[in-house]
C-alpha positions as CSV (number, residue, x, y, z in Angstrom):
1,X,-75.5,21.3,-32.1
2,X,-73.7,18.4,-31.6
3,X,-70.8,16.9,-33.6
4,X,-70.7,13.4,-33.0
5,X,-74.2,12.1,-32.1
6,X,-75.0,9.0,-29.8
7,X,-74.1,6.2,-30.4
8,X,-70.6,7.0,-31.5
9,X,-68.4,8.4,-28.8
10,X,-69.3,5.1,-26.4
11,X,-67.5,2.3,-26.3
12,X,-67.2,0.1,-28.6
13,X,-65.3,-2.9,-26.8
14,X,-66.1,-5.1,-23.9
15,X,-63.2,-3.9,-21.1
16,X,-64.6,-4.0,-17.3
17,X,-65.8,-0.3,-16.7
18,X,-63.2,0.5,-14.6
19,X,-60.6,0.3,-17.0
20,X,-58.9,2.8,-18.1
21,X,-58.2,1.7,-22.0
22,X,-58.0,-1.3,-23.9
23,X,-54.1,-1.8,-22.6
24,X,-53.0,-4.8,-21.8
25,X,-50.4,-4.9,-19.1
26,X,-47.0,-5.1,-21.2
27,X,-48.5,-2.6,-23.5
28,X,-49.4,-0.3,-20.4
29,X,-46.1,-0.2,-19.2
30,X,-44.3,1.6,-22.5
31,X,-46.1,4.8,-21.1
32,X,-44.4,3.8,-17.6
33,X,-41.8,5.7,-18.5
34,X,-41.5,9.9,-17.9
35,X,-39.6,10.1,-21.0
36,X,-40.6,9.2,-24.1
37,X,-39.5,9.0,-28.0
38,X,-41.2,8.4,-31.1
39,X,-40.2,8.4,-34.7
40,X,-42.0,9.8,-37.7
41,X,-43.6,7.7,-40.3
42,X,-44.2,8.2,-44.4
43,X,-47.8,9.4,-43.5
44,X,-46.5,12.2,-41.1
45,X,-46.4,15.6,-42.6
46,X,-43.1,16.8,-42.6
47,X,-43.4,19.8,-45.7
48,X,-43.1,23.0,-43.7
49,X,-45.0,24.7,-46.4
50,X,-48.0,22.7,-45.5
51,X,-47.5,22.7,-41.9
52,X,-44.9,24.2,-40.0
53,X,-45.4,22.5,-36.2
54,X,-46.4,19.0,-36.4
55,X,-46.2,16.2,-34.3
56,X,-45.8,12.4,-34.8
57,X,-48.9,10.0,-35.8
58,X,-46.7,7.7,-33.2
59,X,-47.5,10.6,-30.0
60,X,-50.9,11.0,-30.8
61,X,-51.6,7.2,-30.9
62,X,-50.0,6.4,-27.5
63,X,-51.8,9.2,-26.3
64,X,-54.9,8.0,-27.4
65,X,-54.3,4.3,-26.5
66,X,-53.5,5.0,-23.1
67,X,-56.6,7.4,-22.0
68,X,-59.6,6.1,-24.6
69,X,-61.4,2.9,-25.7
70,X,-62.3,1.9,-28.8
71,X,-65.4,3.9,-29.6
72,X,-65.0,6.8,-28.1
73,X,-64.7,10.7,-28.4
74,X,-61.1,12.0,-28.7
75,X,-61.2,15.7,-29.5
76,X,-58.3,18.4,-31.2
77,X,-59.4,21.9,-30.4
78,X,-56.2,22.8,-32.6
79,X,-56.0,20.1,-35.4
80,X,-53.7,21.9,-37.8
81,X,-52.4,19.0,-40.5
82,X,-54.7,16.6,-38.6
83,X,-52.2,14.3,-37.3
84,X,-54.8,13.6,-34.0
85,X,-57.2,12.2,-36.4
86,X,-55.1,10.0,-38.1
87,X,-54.2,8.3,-35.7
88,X,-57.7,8.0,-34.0
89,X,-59.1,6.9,-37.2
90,X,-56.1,3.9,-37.2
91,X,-57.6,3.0,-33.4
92,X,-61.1,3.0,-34.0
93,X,-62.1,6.5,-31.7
94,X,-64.3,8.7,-33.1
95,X,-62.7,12.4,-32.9
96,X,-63.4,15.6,-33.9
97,X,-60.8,18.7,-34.8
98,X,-61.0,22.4,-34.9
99,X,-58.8,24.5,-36.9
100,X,-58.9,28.4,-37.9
101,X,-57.7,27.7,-41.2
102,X,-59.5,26.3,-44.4
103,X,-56.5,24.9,-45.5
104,X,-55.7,23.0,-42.7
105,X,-58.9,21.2,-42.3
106,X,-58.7,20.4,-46.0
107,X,-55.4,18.9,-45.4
108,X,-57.4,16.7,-42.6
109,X,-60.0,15.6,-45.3
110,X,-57.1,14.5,-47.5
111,X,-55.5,12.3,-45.0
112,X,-58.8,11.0,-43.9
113,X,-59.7,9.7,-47.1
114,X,-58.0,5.8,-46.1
115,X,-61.5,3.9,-45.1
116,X,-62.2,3.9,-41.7
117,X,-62.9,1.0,-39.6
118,X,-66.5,2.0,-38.0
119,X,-65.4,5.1,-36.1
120,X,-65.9,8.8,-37.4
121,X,-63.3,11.6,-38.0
122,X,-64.4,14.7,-38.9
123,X,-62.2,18.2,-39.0
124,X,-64.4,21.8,-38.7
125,X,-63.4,24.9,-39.5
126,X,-63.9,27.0,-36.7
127,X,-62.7,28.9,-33.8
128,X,-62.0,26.8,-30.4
129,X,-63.2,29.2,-28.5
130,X,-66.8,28.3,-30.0
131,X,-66.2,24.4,-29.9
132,X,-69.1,24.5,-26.3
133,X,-71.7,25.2,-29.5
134,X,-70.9,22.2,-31.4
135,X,-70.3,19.2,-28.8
136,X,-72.8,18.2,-26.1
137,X,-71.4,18.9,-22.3
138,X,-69.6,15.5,-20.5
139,X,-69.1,13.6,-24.1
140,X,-65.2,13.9,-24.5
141,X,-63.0,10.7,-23.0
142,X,-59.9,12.7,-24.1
143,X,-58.9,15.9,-25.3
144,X,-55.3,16.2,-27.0
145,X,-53.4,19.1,-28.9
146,X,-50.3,20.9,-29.6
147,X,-51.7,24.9,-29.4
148,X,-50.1,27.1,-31.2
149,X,-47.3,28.9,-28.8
150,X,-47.9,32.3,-28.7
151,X,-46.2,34.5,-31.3
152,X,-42.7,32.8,-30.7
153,X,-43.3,31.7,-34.4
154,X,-44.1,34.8,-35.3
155,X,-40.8,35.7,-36.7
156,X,-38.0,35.7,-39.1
157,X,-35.9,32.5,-39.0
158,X,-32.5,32.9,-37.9
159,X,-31.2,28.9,-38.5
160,X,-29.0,29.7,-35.4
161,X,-28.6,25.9,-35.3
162,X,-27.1,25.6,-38.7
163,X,-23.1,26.8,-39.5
164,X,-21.6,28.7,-42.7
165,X,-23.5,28.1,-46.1
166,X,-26.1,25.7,-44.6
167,X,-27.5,28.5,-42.8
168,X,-28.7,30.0,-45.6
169,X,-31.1,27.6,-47.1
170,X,-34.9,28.2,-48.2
171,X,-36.1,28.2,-44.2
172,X,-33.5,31.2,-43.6
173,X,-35.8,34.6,-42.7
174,X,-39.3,32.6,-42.9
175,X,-42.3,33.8,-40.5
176,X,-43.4,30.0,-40.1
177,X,-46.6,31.0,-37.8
178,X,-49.9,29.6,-38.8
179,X,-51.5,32.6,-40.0
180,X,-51.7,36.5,-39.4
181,X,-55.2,36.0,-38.2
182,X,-55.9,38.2,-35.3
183,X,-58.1,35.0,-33.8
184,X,-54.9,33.0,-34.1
185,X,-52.9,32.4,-30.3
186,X,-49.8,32.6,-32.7
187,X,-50.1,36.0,-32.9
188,X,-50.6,37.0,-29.3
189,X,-48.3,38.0,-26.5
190,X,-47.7,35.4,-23.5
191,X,-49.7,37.0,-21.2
192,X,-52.6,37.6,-23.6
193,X,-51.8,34.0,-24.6
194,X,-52.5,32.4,-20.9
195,X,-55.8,33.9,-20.7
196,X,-57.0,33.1,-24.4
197,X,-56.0,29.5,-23.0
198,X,-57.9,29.7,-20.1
199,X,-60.7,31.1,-21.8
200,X,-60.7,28.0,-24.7
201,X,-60.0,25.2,-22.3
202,X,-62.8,26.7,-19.9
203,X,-65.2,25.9,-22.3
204,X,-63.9,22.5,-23.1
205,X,-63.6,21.3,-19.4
206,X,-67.6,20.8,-19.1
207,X,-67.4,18.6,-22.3
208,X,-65.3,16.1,-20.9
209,X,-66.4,13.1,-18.7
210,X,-65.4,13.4,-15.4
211,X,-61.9,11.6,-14.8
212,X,-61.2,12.2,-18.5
213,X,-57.7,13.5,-19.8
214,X,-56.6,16.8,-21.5
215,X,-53.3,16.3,-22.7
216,X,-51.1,19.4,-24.1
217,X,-47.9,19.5,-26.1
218,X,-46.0,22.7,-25.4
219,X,-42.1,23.7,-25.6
220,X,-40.5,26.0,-23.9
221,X,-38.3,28.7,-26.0
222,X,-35.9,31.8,-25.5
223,X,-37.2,35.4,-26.7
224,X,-34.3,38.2,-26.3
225,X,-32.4,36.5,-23.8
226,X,-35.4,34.9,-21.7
227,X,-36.7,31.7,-21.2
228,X,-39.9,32.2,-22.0
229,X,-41.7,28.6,-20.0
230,X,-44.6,28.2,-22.2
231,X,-45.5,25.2,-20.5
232,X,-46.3,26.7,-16.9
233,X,-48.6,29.2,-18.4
234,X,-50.7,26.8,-20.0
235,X,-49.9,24.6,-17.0
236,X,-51.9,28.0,-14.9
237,X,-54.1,28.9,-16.8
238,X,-55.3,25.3,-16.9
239,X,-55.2,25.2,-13.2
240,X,-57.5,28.3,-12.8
241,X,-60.3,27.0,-14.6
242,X,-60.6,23.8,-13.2
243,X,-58.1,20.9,-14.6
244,X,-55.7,19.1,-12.3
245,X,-52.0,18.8,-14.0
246,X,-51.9,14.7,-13.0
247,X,-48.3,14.4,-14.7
248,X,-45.5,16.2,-17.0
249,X,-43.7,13.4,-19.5
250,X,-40.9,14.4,-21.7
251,X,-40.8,14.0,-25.1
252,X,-37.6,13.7,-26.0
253,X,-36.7,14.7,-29.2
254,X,-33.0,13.6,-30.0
255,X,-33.7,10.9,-32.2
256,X,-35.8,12.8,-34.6
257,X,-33.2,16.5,-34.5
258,X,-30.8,16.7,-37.6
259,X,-28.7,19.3,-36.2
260,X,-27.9,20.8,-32.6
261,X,-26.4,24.2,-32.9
262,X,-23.6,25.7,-30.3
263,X,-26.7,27.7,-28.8
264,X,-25.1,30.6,-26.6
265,X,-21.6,29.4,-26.9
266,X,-18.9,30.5,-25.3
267,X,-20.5,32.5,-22.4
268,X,-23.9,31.6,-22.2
269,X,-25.2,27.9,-21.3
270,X,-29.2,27.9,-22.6
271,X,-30.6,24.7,-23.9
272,X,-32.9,25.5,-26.7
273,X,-36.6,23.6,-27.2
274,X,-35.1,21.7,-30.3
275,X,-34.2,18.5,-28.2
276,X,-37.4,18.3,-26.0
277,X,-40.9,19.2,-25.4
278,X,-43.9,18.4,-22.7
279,X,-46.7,16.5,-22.5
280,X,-48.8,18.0,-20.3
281,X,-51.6,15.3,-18.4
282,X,-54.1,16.9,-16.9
283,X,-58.0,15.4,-16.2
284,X,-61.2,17.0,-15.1
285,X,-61.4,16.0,-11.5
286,X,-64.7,14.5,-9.9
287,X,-66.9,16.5,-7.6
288,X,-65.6,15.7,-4.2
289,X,-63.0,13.0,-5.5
290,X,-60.3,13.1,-3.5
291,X,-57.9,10.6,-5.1
């Protein structure tokens, strides 16, 4: 069944067809740049206790802006606190999330209650690996998440990043993954992670238009020692089932990070995933398009 029925998902401005968004040039040109920075707002969710990874309402809506027009289907096979949605509801796109967890998708409803301006948001509770059984094939213009990153969350807390008495404050020893649910990616290995990812964004790559953008916020992060590079397994397992990685942009974290602790100090230089994450571009590439 689908979602979103016709008409929504179609356009709902009067650009030339070619055009990529509703951008005008000087607004095109703030996603010029390979590095970018956003701040949060009072409508982002920062309580951990609701949400433990979210992203800026000010990220999703560049994202959206730059690879949708108004009208159309933006789509969050990982909605969590339902940040995508917000913002796709403050541009007019229609979108649809997934998340595991009731809770979440409740959260969604409760952001989502701010009347909308003609578009449709709606959050489901359901597993993205069965998201091909609710949306019709080649009706996406953009999919856009931040996955859960394998069970690197799935942990005690250390607050390495904090000195002396701050360290022990009420995040100190907290598991902060999304659930224990064995469906969850936040409870998988890396490996098993890369394939569970191919395997959900397999099924999503037939519902996007041809030419149409996935775009994935990972980190990297450091397990026992080891960079563990997140982003090139998604970036893989991506690759394997069809998507072509178009371009890697930086989010830069530094203006939003309270506190950057001595990681690995005296004797061993890492750089931790506090200060910076990727945005991974990638689109579903024509038949026989060779741009």
């Amino acid at each position: 069944m689908s979602v979103i029925a016709s008409p929504e998902g179609r356009r709902a401005c009067s650009c030339p067809p070619k055009h990529l968004n509703c951008l005008t040039p000087k607004e095109w040109m703030k996603a010029q740049l390979g590095v970018w920075q956003f701040y949060y707002e009072g409508r982002d969710v920062r309580d951990k206790t609701l949400h433990p990874a979210t992203f800026p309402i000010a990220l999703a809506r560049r994202v959206i802006e730059l690879f949708t027009h108004k009208g159309e289907l933006v789509l969050d096979p990982f909605v969590g606190s339902g940040t995508t949605l917000v913002a796709a509801q403050d541009l007019g796109r229609n979108a649809v999330g997934f998340d595991l967890q009731k809770a979440y998708v409740s959260l969604c409803a409760r952001r989502l209650e701010a009347a909308s301006n003609g578009a449709r948001q709606v959050a489901l509770e359901a597993d993205a690996r069965d998201i091909p059984r609710y949306m019709a094939p080649e009706t996406v213009s953009l999919a856009v998440t931040s996955p859960p990153y394998a069970n690197l969350l799935n942990r005690p807390r250390a607050n390495k990043s904090r000195r002396t008495v701050d360290r022990k404050n009420d995040q100190l020893g907290r598991v902060e993954q999304y659930s224990q649910d064995p469906r969850d990616l936040g409870t998988l290995d890396l490996e098993r992670y890369g394939a569970e990812m191919e395997r959900i964004f397999g099924g999503i790559l037939p519902l996007l238009r041809p030419r149409a953008h996935c775009v994935i916020n990972v980190p990297d992060m450091w397990w026992e020692n080891r960079r563990l590079t997140i982003h090139m397994t998604v970036i893989e397992a991506l690759r394997r089932v069809g998507y072509e990685l178009r371009n890697v942009v930086i989010w830069d974290r530094t203006n939003i990070v309270n506190r950057i602790g001595i990681f690995g100090w005296p004797s061993n230089y890492i750089t931790m995933g506090v200060t910076f994450e990727y945005l991974l571009d990638f689109w579903r590439p024509p038949a026989g398009d060779g741009v």
